[in-house]
Backbone atoms as SQL, in Angstrom:
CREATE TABLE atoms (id INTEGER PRIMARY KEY, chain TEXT, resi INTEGER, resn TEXT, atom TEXT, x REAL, y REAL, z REAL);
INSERT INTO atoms VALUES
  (1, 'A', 1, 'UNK', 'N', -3.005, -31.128, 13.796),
  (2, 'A', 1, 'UNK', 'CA', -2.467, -30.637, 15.039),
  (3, 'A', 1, 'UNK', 'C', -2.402, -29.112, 14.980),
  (4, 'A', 2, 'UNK', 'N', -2.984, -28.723, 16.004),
  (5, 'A', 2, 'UNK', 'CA', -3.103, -27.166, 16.266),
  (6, 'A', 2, 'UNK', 'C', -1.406, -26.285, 16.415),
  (7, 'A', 3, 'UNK', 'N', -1.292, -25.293, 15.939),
  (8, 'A', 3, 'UNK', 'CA', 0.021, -24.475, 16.219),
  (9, 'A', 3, 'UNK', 'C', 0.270, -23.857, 17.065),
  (10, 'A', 4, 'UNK', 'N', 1.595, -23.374, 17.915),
  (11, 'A', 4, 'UNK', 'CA', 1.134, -22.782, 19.232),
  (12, 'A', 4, 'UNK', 'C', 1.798, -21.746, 18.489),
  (13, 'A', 5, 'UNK', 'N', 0.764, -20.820, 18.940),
  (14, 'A', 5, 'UNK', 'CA', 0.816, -19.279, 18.631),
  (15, 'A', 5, 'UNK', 'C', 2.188, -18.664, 18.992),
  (16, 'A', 6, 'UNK', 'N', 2.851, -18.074, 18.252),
  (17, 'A', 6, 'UNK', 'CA', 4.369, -17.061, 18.544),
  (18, 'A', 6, 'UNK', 'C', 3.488, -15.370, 18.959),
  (19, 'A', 7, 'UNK', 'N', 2.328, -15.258, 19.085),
  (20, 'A', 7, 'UNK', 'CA', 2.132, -13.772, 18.969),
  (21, 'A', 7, 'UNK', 'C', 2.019, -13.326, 20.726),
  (22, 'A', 8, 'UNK', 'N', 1.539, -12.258, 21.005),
  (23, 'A', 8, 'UNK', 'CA', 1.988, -11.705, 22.175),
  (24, 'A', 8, 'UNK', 'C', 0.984, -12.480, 22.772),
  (25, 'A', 9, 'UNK', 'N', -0.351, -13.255, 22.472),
  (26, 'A', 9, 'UNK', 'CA', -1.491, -13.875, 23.157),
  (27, 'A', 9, 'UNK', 'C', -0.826, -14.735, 23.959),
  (28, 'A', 10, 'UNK', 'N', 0.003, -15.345, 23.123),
  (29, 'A', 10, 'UNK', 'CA', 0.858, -16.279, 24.229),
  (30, 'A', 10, 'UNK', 'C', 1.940, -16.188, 25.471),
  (31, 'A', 11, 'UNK', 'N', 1.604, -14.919, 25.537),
  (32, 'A', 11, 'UNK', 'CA', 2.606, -14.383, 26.422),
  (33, 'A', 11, 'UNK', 'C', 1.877, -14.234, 27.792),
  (34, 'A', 12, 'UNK', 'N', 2.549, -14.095, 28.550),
  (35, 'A', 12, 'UNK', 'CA', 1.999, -13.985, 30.180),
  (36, 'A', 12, 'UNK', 'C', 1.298, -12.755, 30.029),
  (37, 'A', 13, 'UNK', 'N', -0.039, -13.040, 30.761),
  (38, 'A', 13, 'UNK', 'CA', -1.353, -11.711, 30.745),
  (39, 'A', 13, 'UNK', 'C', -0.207, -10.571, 31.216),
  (40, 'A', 14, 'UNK', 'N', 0.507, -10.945, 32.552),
  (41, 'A', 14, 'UNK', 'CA', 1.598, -9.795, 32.454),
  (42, 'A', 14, 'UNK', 'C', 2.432, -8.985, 32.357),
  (43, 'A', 15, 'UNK', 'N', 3.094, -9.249, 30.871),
  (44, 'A', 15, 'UNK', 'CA', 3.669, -9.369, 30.123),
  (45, 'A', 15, 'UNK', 'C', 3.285, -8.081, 28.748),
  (46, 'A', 16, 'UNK', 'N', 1.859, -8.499, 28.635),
  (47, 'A', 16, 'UNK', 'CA', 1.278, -8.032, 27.266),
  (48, 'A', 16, 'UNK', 'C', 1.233, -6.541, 27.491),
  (49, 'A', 17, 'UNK', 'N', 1.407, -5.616, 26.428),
  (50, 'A', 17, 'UNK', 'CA', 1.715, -4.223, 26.460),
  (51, 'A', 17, 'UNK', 'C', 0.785, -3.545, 26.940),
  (52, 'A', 18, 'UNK', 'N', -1.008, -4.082, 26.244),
  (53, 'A', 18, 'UNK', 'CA', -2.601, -3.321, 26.390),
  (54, 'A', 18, 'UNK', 'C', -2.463, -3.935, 27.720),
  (55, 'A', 19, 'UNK', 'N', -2.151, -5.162, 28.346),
  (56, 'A', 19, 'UNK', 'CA', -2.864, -5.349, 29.796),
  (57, 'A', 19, 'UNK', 'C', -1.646, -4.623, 30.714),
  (58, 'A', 20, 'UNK', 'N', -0.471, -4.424, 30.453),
  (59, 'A', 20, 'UNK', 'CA', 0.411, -3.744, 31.575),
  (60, 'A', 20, 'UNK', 'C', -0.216, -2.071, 31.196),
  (61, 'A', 21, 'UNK', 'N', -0.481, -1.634, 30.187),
  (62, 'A', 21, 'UNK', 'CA', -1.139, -0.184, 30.079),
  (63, 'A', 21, 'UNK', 'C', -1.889, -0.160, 30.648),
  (64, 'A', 22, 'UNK', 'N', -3.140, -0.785, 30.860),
  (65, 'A', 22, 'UNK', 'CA', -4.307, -0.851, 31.466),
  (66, 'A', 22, 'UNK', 'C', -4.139, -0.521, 33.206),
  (67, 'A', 23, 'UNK', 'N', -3.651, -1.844, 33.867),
  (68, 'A', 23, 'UNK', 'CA', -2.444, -2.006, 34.757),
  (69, 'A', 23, 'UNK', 'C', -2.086, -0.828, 35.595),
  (70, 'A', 24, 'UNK', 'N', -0.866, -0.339, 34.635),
  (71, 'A', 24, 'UNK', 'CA', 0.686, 0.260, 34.920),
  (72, 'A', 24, 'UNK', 'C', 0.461, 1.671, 34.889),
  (73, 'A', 25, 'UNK', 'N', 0.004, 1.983, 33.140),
  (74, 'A', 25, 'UNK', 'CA', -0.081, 3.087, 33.035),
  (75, 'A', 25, 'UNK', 'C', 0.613, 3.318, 31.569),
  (76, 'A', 26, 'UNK', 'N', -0.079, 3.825, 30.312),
  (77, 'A', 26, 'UNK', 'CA', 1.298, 4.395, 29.834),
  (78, 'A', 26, 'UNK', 'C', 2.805, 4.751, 29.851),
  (79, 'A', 27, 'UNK', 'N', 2.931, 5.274, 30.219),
  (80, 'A', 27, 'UNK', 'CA', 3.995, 5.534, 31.041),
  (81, 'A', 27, 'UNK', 'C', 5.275, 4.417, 31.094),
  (82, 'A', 28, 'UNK', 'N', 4.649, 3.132, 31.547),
  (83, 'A', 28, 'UNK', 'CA', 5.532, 1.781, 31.830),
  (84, 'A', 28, 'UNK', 'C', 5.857, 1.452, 30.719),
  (85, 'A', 29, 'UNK', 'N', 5.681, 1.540, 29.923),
  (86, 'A', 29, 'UNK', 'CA', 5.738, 0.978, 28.066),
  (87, 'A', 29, 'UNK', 'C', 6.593, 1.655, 27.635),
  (88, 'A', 30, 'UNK', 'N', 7.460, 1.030, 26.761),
  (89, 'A', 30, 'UNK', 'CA', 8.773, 1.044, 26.073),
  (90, 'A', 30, 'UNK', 'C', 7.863, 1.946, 24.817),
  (91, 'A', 31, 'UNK', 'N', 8.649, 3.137, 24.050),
  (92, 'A', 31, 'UNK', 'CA', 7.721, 3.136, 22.493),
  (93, 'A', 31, 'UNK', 'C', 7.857, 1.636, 21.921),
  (94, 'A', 32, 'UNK', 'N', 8.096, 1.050, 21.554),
  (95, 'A', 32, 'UNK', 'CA', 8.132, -0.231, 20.839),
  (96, 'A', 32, 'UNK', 'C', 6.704, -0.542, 21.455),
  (97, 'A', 33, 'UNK', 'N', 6.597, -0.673, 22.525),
  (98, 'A', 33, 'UNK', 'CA', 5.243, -1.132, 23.076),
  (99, 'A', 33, 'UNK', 'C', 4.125, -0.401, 22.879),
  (100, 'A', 34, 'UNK', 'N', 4.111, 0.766, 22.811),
  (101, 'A', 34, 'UNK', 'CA', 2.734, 2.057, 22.450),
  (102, 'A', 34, 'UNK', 'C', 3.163, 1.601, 20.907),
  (103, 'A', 35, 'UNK', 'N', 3.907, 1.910, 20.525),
  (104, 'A', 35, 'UNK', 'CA', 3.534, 1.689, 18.654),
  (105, 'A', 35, 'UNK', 'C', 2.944, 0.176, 18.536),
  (106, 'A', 36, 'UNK', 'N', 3.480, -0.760, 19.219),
  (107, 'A', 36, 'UNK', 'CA', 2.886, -2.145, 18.901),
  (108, 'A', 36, 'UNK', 'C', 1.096, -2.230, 19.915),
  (109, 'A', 37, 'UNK', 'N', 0.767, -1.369, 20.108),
  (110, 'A', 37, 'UNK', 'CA', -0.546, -1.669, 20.754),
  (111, 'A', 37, 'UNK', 'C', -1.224, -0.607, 19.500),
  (112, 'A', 38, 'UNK', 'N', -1.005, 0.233, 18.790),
  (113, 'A', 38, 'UNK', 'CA', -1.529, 0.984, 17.650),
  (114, 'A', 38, 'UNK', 'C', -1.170, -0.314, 16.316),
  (115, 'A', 39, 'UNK', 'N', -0.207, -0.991, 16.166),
  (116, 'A', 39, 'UNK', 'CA', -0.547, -1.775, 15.484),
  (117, 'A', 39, 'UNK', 'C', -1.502, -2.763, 15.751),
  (118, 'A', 40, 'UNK', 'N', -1.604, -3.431, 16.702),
  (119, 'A', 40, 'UNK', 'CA', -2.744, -3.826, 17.268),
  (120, 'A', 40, 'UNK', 'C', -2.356, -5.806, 16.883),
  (121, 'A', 41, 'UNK', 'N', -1.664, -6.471, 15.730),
  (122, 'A', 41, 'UNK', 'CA', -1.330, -7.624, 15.195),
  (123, 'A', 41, 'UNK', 'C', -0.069, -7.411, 14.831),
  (124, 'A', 42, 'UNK', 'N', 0.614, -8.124, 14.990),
  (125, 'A', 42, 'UNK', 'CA', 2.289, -8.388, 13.651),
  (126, 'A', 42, 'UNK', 'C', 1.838, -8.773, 12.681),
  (127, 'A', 43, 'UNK', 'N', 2.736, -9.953, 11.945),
  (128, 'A', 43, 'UNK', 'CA', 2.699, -10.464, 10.742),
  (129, 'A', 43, 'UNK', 'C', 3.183, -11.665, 11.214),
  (130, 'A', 44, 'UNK', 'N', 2.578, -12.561, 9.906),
  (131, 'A', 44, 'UNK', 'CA', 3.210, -13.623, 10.020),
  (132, 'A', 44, 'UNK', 'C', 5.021, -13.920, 10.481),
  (133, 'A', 45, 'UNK', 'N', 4.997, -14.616, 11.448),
  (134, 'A', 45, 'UNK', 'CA', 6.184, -14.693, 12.367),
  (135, 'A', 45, 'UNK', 'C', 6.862, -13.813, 13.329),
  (136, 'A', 46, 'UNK', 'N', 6.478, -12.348, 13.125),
  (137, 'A', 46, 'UNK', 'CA', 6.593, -10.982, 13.805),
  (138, 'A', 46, 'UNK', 'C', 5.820, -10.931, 14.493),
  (139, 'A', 47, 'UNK', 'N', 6.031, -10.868, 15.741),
  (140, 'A', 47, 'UNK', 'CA', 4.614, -10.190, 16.494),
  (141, 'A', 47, 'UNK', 'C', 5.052, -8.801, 16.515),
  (142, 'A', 48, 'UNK', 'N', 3.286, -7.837, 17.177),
  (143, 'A', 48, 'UNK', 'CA', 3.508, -6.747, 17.087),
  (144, 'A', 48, 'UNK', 'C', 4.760, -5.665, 17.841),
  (145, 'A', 49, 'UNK', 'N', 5.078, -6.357, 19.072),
  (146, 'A', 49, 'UNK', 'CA', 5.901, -5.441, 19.845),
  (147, 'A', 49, 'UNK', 'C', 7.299, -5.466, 19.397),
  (148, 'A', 50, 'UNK', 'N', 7.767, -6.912, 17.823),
  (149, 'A', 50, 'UNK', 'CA', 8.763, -6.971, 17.111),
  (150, 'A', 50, 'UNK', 'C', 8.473, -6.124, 15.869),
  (151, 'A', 51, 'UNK', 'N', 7.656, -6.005, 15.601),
  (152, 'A', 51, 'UNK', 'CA', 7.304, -5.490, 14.181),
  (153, 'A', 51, 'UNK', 'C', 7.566, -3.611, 14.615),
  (154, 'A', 52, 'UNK', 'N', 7.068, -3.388, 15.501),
  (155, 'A', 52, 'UNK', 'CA', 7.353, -2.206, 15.925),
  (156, 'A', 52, 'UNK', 'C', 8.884, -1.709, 16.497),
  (157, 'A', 53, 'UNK', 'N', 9.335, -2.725, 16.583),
  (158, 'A', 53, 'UNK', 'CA', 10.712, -2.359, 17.298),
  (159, 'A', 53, 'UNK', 'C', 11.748, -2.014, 16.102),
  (160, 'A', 54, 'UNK', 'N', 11.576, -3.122, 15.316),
  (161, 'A', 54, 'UNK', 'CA', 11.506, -2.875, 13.411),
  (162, 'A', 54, 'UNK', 'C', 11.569, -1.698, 13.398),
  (163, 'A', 55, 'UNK', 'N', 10.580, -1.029, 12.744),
  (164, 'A', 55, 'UNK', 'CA', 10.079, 0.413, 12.073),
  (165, 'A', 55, 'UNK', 'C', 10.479, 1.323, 13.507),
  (166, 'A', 56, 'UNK', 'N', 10.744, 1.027, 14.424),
  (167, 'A', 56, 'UNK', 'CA', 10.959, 2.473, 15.078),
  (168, 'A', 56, 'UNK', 'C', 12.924, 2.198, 15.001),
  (169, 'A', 57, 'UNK', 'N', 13.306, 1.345, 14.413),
  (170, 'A', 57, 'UNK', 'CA', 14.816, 0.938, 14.143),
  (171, 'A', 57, 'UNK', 'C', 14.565, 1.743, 12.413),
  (172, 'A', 58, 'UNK', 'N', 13.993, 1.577, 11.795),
  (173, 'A', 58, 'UNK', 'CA', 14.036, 1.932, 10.595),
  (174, 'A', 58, 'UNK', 'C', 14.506, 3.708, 10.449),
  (175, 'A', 59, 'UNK', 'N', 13.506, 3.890, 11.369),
  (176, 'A', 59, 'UNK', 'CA', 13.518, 5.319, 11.567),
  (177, 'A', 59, 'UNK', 'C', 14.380, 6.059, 12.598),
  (178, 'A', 60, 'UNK', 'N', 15.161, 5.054, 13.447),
  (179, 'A', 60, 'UNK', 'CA', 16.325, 6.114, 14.146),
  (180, 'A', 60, 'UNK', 'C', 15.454, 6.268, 15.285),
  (181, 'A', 61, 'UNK', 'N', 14.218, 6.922, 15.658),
  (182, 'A', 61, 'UNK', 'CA', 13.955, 7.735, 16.748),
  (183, 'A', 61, 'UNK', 'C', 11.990, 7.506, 16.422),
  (184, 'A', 62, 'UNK', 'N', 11.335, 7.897, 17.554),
  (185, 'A', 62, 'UNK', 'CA', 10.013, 7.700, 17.655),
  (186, 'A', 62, 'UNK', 'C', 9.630, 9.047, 17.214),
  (187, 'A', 63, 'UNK', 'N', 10.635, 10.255, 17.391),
  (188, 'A', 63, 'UNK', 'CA', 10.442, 11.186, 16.264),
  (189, 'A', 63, 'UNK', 'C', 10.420, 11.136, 14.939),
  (190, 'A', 64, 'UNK', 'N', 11.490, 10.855, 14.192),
  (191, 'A', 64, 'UNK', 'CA', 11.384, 10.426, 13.140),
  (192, 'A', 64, 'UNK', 'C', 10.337, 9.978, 12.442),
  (193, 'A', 65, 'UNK', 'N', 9.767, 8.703, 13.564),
  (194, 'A', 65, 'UNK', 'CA', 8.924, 8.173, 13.040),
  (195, 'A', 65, 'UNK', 'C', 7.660, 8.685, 12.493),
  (196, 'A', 66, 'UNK', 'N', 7.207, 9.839, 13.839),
  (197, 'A', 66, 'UNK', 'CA', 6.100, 10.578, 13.971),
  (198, 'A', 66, 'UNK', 'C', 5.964, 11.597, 12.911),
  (199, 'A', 67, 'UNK', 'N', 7.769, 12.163, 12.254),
  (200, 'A', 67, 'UNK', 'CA', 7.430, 12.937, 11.228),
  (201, 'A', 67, 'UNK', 'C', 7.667, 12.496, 9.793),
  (202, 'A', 68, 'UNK', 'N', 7.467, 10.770, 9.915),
  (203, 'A', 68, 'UNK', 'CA', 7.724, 10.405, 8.242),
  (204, 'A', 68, 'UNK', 'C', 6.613, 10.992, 7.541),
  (205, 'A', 69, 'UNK', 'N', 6.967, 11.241, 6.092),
  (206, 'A', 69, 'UNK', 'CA', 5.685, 11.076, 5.429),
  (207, 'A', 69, 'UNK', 'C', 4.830, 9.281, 5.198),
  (208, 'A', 70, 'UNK', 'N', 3.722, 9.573, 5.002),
  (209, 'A', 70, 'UNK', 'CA', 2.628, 8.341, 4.629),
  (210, 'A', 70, 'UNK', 'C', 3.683, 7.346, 3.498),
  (211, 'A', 71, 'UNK', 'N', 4.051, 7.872, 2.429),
  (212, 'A', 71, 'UNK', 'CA', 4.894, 7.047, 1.697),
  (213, 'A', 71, 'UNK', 'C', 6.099, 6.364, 2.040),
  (214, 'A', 72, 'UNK', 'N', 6.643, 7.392, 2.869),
  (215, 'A', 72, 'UNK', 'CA', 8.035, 6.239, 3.447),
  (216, 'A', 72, 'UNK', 'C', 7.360, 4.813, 4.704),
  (217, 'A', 73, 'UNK', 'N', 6.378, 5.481, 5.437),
  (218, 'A', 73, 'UNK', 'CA', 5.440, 3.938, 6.087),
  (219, 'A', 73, 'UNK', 'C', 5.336, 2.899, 5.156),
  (220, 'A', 74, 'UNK', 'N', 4.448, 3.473, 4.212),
  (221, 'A', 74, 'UNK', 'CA', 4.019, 2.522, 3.109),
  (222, 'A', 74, 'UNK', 'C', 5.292, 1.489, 2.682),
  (223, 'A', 75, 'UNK', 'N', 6.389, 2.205, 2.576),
  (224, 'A', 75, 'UNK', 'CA', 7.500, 1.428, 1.639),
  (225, 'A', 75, 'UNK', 'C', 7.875, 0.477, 2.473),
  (226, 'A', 76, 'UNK', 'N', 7.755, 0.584, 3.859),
  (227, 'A', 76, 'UNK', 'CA', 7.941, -0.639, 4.854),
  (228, 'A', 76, 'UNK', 'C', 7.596, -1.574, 4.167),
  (229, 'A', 77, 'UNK', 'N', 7.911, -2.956, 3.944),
  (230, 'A', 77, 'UNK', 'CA', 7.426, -4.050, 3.560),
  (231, 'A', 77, 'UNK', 'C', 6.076, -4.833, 4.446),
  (232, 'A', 78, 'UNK', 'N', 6.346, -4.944, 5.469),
  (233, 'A', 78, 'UNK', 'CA', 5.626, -5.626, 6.598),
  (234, 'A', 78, 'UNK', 'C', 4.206, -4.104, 6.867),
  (235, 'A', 79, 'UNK', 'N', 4.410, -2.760, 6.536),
  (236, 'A', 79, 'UNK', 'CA', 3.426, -2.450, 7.104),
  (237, 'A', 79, 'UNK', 'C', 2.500, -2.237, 5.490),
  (238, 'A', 80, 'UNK', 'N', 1.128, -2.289, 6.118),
  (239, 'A', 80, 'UNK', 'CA', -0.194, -2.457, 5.206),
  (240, 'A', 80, 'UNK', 'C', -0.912, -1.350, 5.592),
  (241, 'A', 81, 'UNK', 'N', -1.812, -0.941, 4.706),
  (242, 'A', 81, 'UNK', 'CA', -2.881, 0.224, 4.830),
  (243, 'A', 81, 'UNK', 'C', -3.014, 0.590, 6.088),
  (244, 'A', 82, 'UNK', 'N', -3.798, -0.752, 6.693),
  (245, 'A', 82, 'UNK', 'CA', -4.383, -0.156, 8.292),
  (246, 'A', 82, 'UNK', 'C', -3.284, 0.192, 9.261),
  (247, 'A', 83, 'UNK', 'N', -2.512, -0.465, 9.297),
  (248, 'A', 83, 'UNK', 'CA', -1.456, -0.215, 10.434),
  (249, 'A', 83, 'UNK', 'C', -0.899, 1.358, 10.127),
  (250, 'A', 84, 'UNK', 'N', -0.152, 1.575, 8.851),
  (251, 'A', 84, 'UNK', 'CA', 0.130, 2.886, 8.633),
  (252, 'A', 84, 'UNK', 'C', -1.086, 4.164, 9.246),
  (253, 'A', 85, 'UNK', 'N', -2.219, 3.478, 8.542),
  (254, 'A', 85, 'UNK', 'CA', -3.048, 4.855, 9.053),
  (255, 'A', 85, 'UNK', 'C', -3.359, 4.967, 10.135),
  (256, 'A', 86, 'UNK', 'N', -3.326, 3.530, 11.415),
  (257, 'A', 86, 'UNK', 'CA', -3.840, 4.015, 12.851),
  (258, 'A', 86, 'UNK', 'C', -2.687, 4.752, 13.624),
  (259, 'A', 87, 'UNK', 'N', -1.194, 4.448, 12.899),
  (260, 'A', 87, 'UNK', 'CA', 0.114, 5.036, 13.009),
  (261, 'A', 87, 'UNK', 'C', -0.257, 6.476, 13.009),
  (262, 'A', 88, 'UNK', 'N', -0.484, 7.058, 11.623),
  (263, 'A', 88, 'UNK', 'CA', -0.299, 8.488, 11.380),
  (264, 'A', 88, 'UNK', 'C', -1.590, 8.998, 11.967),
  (265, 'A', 89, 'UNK', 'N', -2.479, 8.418, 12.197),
  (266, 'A', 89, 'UNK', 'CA', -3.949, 9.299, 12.870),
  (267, 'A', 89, 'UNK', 'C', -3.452, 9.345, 14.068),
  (268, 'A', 90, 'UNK', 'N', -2.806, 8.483, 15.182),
  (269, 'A', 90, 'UNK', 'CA', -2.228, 8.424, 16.642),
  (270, 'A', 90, 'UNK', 'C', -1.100, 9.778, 16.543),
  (271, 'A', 91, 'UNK', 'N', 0.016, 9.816, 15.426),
  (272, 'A', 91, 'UNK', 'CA', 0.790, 11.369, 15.110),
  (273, 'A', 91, 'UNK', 'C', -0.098, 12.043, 15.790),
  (274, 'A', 92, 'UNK', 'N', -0.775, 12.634, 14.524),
  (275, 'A', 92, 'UNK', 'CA', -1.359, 13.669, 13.862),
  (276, 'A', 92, 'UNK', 'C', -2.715, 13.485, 15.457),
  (277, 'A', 93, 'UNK', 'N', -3.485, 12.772, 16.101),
  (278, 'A', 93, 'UNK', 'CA', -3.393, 13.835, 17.524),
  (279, 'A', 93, 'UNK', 'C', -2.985, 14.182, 18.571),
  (280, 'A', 94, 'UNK', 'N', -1.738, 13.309, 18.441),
  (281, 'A', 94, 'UNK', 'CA', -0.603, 13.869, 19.347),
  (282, 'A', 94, 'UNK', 'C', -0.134, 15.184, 18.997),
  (283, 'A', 95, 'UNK', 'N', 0.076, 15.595, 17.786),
  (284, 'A', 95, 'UNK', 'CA', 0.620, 17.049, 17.705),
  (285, 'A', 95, 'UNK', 'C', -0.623, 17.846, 17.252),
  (286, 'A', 96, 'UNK', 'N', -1.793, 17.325, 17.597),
  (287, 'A', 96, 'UNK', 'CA', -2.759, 18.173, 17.676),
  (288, 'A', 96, 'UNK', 'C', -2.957, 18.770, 19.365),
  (289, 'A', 97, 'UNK', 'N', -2.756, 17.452, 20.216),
  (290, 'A', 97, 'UNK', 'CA', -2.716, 18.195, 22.093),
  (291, 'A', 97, 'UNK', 'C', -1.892, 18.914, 21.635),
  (292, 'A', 98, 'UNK', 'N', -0.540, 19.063, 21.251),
  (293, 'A', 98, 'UNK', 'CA', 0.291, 19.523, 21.441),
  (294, 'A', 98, 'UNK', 'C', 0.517, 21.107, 21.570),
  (295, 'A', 99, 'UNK', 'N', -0.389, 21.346, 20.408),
  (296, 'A', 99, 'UNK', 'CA', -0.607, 22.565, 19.934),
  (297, 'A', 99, 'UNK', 'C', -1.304, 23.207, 20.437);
């Protein structure tokens, strides 16, 4: 017997963070929701827009987040190579417009 998915697939098309961005606009999205569309998957039992709500709780602020170093990501339990680095490459050109 097949499992029914807990991840955001199962969620109403309007609902999901990439199709209300698409949609809405940036703009409409919670950070929890822009960080969980750069993670792109959760983890087992986490989906992404929980897994992100996580780590931007870890860190106090979506600043914070933006100025951890690579090692304090890493020490997250739940985050892995890829997620950290599409994290800090999304930073790093945000405070590249910035500049």
């Amino acid at each position: 017997m097949k499992k029914k998915s807990k991840g955001i697939v199962a969620w109403a098309e309007g609902e999901r963070p990439r199709e209300r961005l698409l949609r809405l606009g940036a703009q409409s999205l919670t950070n929890a929701e822009l960080v969980a569309i750069l993670f792109r998957i959760g983890i087992r039992g986490t989906n992404a827009v929980e897994l992100a709500r996580q780590t931007l709780k870890k860190f106090g602020s979506l600043r914070a987040l933006a100025e951890a170093p690579v090692s304090a990501l890493l020490d997250i339990k739940d985050l892995k190579g890829a997620k950290v680095a599409q994290l800090v490459a999304a930073m790093e050109l945000a405070r590249r417009v910035s500049s």
